[in-house]
C-alpha positions in Angstrom: -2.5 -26.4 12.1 -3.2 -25.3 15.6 -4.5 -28.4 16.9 -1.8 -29.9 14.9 0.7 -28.3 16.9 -0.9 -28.7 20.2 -0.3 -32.6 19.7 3.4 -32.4 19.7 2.8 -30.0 23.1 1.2 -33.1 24.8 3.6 -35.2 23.5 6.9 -33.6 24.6 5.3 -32.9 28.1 4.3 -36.8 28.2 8.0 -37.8 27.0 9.5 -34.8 29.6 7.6 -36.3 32.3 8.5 -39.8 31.4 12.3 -38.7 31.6 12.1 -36.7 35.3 10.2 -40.2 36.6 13.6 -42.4 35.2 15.5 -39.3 36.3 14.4 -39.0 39.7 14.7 -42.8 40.5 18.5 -42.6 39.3 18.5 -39.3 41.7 17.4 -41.0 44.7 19.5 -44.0 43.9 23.1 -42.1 43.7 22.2 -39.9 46.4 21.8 -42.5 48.8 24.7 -44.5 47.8 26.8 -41.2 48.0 25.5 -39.8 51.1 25.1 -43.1 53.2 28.5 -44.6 51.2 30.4 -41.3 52.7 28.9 -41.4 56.0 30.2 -45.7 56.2 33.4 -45.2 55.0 33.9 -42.2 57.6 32.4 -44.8 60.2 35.1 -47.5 59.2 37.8 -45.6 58.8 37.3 -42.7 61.8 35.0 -44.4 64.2 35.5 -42.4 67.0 34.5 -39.1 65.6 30.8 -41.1 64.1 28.2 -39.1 65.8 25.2 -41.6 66.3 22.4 -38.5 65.1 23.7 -38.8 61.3 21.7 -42.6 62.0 19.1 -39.8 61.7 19.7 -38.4 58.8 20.3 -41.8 57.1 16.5 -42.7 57.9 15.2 -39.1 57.3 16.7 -39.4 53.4 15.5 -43.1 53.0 12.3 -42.5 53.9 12.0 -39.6 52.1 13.8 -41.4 49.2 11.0 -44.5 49.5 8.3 -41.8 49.5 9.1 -39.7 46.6 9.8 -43.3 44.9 5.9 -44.5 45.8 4.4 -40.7 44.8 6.8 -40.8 41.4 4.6 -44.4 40.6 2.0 -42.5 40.6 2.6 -39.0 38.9 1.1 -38.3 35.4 1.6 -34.7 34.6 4.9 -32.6 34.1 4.1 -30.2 37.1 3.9 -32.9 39.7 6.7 -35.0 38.4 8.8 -31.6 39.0 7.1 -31.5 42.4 8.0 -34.5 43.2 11.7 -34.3 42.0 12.0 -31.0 43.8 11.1 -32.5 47.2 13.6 -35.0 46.9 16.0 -32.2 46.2 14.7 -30.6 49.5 15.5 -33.3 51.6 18.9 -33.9 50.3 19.7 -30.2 50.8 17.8 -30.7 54.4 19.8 -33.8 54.9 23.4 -32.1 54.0 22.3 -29.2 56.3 21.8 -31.1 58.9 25.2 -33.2 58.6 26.7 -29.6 58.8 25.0 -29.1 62.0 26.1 -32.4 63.9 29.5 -32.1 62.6 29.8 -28.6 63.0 33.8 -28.3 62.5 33.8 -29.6 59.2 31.1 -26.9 58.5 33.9 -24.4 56.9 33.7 -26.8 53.5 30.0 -26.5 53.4 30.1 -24.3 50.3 31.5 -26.3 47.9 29.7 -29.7 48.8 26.6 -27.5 48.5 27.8 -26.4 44.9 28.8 -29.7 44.0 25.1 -30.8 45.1 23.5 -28.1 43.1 25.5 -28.8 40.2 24.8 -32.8 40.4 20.5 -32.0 41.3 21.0 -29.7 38.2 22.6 -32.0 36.2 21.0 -35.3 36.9 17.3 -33.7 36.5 16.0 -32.3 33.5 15.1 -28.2 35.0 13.9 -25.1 33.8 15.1 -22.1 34.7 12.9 -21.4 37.7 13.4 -24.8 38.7 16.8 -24.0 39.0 16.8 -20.7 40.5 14.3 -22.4 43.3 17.1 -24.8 43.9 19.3 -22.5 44.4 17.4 -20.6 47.0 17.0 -23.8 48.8 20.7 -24.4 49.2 21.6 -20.3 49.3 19.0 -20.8 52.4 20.5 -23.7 53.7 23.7 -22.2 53.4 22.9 -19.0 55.4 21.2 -21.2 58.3 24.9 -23.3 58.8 26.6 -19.8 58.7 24.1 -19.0 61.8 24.3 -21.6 63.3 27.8 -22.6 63.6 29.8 -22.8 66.6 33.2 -22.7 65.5 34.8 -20.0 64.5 
């Protein structure tokens, strides 16, 4: 019966995995469309407040985006397909941050794009509780480090 059991272990780790790789490539896809498609339309529409570094941050998520989507060809078990998902989550939260920093007066609404960011990495990715709690601390972090750094009152 044991052994029995541990087969249907496997399995759902397999299918679990399986779903955080299709996951994670819908992840990276909307999250570039969203953060990029924000940054353009802000371009056209007020081009004279565009601050050239958020260029930066464009190529900082792609790359990241490209890597995570090589490394996620590649991942086999349920703890690095997490891994993986989670360092994409790292750089979006890195790559929101830093928006925050460049455009510093619009840092005052940082709060709820982070919650609306932990809610969508929450929702499009199939977590665990620590998983979650991890993400959190990443974007409480993040958070506290805009709070520090702003120079507007």
């Amino acid at each position: 019966m044991k052994n029995y059991l541990s087969h249907y272990a496997e399995e759902f780790k397999a299918v679990r995995t399986e779903v955080i790789k299709s996951r994670l490539r819908l992840f990276c896809a909307l999250a570039l469309f969203v953060f990029v498609g924000v940054s353009v339309a802000y371009l056209i529409f007020d081009p004279k407040n565009f601050n050239r570094n958020e260029v930066g941050i464009w190529v900082f998520l792609t790359i990241m985006a490209l890597v995570v989507l090589v490394l996620n060809r590649a991942v086999k078990t349920l703890i690095w397909a997490k891994l993986n998902a989670f360092l994409f989550a790292l750089s979006l939260v890195i790559a929101l941050a830093a928006a925050f920093v460049i455009y510093d007066e619009y840092s005052f609404v940082s709060a709820s794009l982070f919650s609306i960011s932990i809610f969508f990495i929450s929702f499009v990715l199939p977590w665990g509780l620590l998983d979650i709690g991890l993400i959190g601390v990443a974007h409480t972090s993040a958070y506290i480090f805009i709070s520090y750094t702003q120079k507007t009152p």
